[in-house]
KEKE-3310 file (N, C-alpha, C; in steps of 0.2 Angstrom, whole numbers, plus 5000, padded with zeros to 4 digits):
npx = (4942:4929:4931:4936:4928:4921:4926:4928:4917:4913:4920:4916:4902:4908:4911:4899:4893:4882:4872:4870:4868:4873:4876:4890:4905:4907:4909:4917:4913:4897:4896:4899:4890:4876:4880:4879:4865:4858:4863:4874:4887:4892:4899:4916:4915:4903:4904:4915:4908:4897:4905:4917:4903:4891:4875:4863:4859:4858:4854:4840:4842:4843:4852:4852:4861:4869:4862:4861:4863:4851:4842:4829:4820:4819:4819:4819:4833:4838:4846:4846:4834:4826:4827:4826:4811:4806:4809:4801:4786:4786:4793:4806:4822:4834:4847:4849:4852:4842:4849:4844:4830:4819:4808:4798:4793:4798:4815:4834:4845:4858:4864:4870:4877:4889:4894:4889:4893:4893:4881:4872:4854:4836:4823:4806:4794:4782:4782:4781:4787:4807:4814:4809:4805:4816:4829:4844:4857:4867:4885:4893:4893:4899:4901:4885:4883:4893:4888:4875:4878:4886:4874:4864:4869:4872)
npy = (5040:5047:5061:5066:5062:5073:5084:5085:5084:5098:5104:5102:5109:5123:5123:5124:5136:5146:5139:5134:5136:5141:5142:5146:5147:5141:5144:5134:5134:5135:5122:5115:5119:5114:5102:5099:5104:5093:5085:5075:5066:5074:5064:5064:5067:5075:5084:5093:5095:5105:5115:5119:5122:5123:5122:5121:5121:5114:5113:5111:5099:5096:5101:5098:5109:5119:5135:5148:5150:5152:5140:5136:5145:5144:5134:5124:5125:5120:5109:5105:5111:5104:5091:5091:5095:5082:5073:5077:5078:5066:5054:5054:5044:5049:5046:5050:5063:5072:5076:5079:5078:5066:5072:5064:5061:5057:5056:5060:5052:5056:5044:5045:5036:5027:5015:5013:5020:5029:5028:5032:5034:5031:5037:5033:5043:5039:5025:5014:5003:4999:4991:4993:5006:5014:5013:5006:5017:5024:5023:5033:5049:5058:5050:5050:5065:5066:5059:5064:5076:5075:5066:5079:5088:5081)
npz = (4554:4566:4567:4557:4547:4549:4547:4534:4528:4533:4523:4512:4513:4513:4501:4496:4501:4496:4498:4511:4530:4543:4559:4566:4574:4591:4609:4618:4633:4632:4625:4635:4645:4636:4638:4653:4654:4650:4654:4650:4641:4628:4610:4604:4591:4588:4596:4592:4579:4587:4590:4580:4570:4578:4574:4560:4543:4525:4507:4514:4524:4541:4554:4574:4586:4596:4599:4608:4628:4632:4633:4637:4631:4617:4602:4587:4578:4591:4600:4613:4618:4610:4614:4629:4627:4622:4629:4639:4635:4626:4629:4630:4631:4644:4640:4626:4614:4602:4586:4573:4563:4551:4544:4544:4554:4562:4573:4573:4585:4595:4607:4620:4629:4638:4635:4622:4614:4607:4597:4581:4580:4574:4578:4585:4593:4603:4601:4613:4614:4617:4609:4597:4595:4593:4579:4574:4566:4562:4564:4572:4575:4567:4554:4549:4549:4538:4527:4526:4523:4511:4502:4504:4494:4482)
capx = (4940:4924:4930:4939:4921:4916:4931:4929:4910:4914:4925:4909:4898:4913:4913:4893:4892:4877:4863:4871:4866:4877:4878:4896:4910:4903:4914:4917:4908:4890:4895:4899:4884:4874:4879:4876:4859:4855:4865:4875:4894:4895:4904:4919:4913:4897:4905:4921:4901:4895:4912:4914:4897:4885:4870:4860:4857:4860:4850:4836:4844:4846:4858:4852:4864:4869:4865:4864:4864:4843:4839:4821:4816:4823:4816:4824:4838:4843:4847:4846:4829:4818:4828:4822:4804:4804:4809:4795:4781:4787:4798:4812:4827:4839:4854:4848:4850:4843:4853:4841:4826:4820:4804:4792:4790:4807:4822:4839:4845:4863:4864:4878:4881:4897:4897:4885:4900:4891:4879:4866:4845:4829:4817:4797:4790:4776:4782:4783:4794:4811:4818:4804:4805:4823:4831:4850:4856:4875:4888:4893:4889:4903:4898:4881:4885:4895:4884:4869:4881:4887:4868:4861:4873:4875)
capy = (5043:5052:5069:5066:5066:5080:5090:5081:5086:5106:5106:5103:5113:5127:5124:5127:5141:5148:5134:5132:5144:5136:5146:5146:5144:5140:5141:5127:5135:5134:5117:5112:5120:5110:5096:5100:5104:5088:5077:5070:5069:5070:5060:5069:5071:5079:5091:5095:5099:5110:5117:5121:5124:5125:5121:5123:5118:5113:5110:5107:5096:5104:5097:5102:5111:5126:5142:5151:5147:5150:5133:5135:5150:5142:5134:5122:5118:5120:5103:5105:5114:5100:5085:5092:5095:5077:5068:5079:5076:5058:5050:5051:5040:5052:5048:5052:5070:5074:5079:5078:5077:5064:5075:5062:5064:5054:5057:5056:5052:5052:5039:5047:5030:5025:5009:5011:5022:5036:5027:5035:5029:5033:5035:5036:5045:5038:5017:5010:4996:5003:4988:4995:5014:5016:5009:5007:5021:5024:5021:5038:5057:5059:5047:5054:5070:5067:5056:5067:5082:5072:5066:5083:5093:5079)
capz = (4561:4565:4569:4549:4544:4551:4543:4527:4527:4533:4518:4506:4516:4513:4494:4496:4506:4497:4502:4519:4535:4550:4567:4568:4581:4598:4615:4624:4639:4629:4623:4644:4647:4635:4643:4658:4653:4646:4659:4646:4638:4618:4607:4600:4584:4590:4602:4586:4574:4589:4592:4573:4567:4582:4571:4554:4539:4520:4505:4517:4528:4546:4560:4579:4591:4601:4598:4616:4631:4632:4630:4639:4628:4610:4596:4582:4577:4596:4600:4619:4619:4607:4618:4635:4627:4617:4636:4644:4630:4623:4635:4628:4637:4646:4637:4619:4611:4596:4582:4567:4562:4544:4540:4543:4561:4567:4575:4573:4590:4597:4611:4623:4635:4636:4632:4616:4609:4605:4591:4579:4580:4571:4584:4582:4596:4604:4602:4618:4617:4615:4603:4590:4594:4592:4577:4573:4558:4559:4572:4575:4572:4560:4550:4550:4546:4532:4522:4525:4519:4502:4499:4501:4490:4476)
cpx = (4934:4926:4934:4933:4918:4918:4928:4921:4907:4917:4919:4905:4902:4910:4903:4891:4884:4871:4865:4870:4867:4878:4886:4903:4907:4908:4911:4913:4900:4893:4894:4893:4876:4873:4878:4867:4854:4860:4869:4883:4894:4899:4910:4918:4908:4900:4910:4913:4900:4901:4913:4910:4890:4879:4868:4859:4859:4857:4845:4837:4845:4849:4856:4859:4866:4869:4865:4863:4856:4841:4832:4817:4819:4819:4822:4828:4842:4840:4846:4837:4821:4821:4824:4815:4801:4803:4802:4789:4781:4791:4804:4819:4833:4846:4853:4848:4848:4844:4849:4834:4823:4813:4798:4789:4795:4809:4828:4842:4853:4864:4870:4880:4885:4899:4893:4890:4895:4887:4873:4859:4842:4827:4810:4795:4783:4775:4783:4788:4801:4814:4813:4807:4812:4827:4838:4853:4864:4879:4892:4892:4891:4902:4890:4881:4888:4892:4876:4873:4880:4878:4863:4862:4873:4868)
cpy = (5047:5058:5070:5066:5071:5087:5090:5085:5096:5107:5105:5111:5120:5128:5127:5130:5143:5146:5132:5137:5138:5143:5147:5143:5144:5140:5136:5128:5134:5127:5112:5112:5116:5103:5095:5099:5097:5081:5072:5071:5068:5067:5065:5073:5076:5087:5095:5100:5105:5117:5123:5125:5126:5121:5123:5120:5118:5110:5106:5103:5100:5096:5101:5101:5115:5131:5147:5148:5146:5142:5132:5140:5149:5139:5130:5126:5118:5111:5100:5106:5108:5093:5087:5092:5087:5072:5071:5077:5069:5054:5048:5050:5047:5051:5048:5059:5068:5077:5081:5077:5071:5067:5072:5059:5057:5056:5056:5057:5049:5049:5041:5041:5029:5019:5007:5015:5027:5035:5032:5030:5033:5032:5039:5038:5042:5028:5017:5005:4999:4998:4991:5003:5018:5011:5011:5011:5022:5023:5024:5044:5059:5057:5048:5060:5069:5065:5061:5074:5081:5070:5072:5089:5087:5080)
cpz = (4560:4563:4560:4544:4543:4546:4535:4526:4527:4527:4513:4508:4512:4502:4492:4499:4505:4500:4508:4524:4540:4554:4566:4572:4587:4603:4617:4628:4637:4629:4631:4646:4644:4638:4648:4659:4655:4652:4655:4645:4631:4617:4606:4593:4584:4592:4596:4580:4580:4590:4585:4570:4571:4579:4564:4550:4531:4516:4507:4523:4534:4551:4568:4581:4595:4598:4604:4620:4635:4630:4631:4633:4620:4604:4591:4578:4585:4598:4609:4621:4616:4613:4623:4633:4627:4626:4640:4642:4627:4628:4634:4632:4637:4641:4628:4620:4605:4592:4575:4567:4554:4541:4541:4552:4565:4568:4574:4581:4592:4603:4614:4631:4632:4632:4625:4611:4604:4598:4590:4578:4578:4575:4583:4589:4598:4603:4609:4620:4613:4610:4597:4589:4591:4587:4576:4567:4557:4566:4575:4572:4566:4555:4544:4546:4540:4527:4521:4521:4512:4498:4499:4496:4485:4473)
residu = (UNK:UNK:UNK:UNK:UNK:UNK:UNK:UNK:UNK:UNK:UNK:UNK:UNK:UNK:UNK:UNK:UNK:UNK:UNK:UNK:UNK:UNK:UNK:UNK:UNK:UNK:UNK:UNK:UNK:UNK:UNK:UNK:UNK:UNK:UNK:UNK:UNK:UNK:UNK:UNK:UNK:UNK:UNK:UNK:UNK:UNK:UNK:UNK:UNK:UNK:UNK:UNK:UNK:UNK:UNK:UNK:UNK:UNK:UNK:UNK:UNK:UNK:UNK:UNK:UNK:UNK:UNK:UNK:UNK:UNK:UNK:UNK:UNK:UNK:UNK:UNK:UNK:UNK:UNK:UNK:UNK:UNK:UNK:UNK:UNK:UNK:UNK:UNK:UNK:UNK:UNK:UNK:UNK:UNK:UNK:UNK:UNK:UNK:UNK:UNK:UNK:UNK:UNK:UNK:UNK:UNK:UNK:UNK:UNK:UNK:UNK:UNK:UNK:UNK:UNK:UNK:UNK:UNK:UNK:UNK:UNK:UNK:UNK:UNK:UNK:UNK:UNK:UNK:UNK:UNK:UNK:UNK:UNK:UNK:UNK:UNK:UNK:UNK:UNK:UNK:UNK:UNK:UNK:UNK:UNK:UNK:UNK:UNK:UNK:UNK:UNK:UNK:UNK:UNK)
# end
């Protein structure tokens, strides 16, 4: 199960406290309010990460999410604040957030439609045809998360 990724993944993190700087616990109220934001509903396992861990990073690695409820006046790793910009300056489709970034000027992008079940996509900014721009990268957050965990700690 995703949200058994995510734990499984915290639990590394934990053993690697010193190269890891993660926000914290988040209330629900922030994580509501996030969505609201953004018009969206998360997966479980995104919202159990926000929930959990809020945001941050690990051996380089960074993960967006909440850290206050300022989402206009914020700055990476806020998860809410680079999506609203990315849709205003790129066009990015209404129901992606982004969760990640790969360094080389893509996206990791969680797709919160229902019936696409909450998968992960690489997306290049600035393609036009959405079957190019958006490719298929894991088939949910949890997932996601813990493999980027395991490969940035091993």
């Amino acid at each position: 199960m995703s949200i058994d990724n995510v734990i499984k993944a915290i639990s590394i993190i934990n053993q690697h406290h010193d190269g890891a700087d993660f926000e914290g616990v988040k209330e629900e109220s922030l994580i509501d309010l996030a969505e609201k934001a953004l018009s969206v509903e998360f997966s479980g396992s995104y919202r159990f990460f926000l929930k959990k861990l809020g945001c941050g990073d690990i051996a380089g690695q960074e993960f967006y999410g909440v850290i206050t409820a300022d989402f206009i006046n914020s700055g990476i790793p806020d998860a809410v604040w680079i999506t609203l910009k990315e849709r205003q300056e790129a066009d990015l489709p209404e129901n992606y957030v982004i969760v990640s970034a790969t360094g080389d000027g893509d996206y990791v992008v969680l797709d919160c439609t229902k019936s696409k079940g909450n998968k992960i996509f690489l997306w290049t900014p600035g393609i036009k045809d959405q079957q190019t721009a958006f490719k298929p990268y894991y088939d949910d957050f949890g997932n996601f998360f813990y493999d980027q965990i395991v490969t940035a700690v091993g």
